[in-house]
N, C-alpha and C positions, 0 to 999 in steps of 0.2 A: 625027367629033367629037360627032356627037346621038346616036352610041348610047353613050359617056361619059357625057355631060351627061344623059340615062336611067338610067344606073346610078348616079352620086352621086345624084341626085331617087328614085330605088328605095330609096337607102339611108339616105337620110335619111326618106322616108316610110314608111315600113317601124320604123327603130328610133323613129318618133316615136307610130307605130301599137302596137308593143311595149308604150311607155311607159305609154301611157292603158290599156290593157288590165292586171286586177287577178291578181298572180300572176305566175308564171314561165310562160315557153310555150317549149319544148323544141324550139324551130326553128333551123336554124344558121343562119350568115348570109347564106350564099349563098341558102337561100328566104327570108330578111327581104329583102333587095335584091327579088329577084324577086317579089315579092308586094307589096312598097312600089311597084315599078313598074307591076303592075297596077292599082295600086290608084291611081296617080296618075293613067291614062289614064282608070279607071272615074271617078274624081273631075271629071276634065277635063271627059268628057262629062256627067255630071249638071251639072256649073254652064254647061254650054252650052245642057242642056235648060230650066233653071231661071233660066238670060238673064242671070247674077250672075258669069260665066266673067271680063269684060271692066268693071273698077270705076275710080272714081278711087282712083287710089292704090295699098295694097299689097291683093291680093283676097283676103282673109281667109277672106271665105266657100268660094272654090275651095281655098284650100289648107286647111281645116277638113272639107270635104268627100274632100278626097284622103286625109289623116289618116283618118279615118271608113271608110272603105269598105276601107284597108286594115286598119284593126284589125276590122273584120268577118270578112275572108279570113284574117287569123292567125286569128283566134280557130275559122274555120272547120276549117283546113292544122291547127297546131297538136296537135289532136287526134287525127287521123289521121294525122299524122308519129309521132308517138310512139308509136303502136298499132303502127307498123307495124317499129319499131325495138326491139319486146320481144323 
């Protein structure tokens, strides 16, 4: 069941990393999931570095930081997916 509940969290953090990101990015979904999933654990760990992981309430800032780190790695993948699909 948590490697489910990793892939809906990939896939919502991933198409919400998409979203913020300006333009279209030629990545299909299968690496939006998988890169929204990195991108949720690279997130996880920076709000545990930065002690903001664990808030009252809903934690804005871990899940702004999961956002964030995954539209970094599209923006990274992206480009080099497509290169490599000419």
């Amino acid at each position: 069941m948590t490697i489910l509940w990793a892939l809906v969290a990939g896939l919502v953090v991933g198409l919400l990393a998409k979203l913020v990101l300006p333009g279209r990015q030629p990545v299909p979904l299968w690496l939006t999931v998988l890169v929204g999933a990195v991108g949720a654990v690279l997130g996880n760990a920076a709000a545990s570095y930065f002690g903001v992981r664990h808030t009252g309430g809903i934690d804005w800032i871990r899940h702004l930081l999961q956002v964030g780190v995954a539209a970094v790695l599209i923006a990274v993948v992206s480009p080099a997916y497509a290169a490599r699909n000419r």
